[in-house]
C-alpha positions, 0 to 999 in steps of 0.5 A: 846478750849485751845486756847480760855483759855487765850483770855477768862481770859484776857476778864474776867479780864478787865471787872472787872477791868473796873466794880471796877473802874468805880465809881472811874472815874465817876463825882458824884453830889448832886441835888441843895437844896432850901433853908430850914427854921431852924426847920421844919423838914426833906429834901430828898436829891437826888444824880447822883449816888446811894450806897454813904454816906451823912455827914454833918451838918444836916444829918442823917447819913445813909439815904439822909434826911437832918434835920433841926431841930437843924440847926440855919441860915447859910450856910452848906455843904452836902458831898456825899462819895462813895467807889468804890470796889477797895477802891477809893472814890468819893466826891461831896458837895453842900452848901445849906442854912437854913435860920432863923425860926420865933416863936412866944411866945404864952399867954393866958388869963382868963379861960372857964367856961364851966357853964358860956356861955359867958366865953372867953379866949383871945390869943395872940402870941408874934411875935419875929422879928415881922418886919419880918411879916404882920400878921397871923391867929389863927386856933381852934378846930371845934366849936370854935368861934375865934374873932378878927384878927391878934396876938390877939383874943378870943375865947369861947371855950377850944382846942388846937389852933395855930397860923399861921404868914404869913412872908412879902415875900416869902423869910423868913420862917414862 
């Protein structure tokens, strides 16, 4: 059993020395990231090799979320780091782009009258870069009756209500 001692040992050492570098020689990547619009939110990033940290404009430090939310347009860089148990570290980055969210300022004006039937407030969204879109749709609580089309209607009852503008290709953010 002696004479297994030493073939036993230097077994057990390569295999560790195999299991710490083998992050170390691995190729790591981040999947593509579609284009995300300013503002709306968070993106999950996936990645060839769990255990890693995300940095980087955008993300949330400790998770693989992406958020957009104070992202204005451009182009940025996602940076994926692991550290292998030796200590080495491997990098992968990918460039995604945000691309600039459209607003619109809302207006309202008059009042319901709850004792008065035929009370009504007009709405209307104030659309910047309006070129950008050809047209939208409000949308109310149930009951309301919402007239006419596009940035401008009225309605006769009181809710909260919003406004949807739909952007002239697939290409621009709403």
């Amino acid at each position: 059993m002696h004479k297994l001692l030493p073939f036993l040992t230097l077994l057990l050492l390569a295999v560790a020395r195999l299991g710490a570098q083998g992050i170390c020689d691995s190729t790591i990547t981040i999947a593509p990231i579609q284009p995300l619009c300013a503002g709306t939110g968070e993106a999950y990033l996936s990645v060839s090799h769990p255990g890693g940290v995300f940095s980087g404009s955008g993300l949330i430090y400790g998770t693989s979320y992406l958020n957009t939310e104070y992202l204005g347009a451009g182009i940025y860089t996602a940076k994926y780091t692991i550290t292998g148990p030796g200590g080495c570290t491997v990098e992968a980055t990918r460039q995604f782009e945000v691309l600039d969210a459209e607003y619109a300022f809302p207006w309202v004006s008059g009042d319901i009258d709850c004792s008065n039937p035929n009370s009504t407030v007009m709405l209307q969204a104030f659309l910047m870069n309006s070129n950008n879109f050809w047209g939208g749709s409000w949308y109310g609580p149930s009951g309301s009756n919402i007239s006419g089309f596009g940035n401008t209607v009225t309605t006769d009852y009181a809710g909260k209500y919003f406004f949807q503008a739909y952007p002239v290709n697939s290409n621009d953010c709403p």
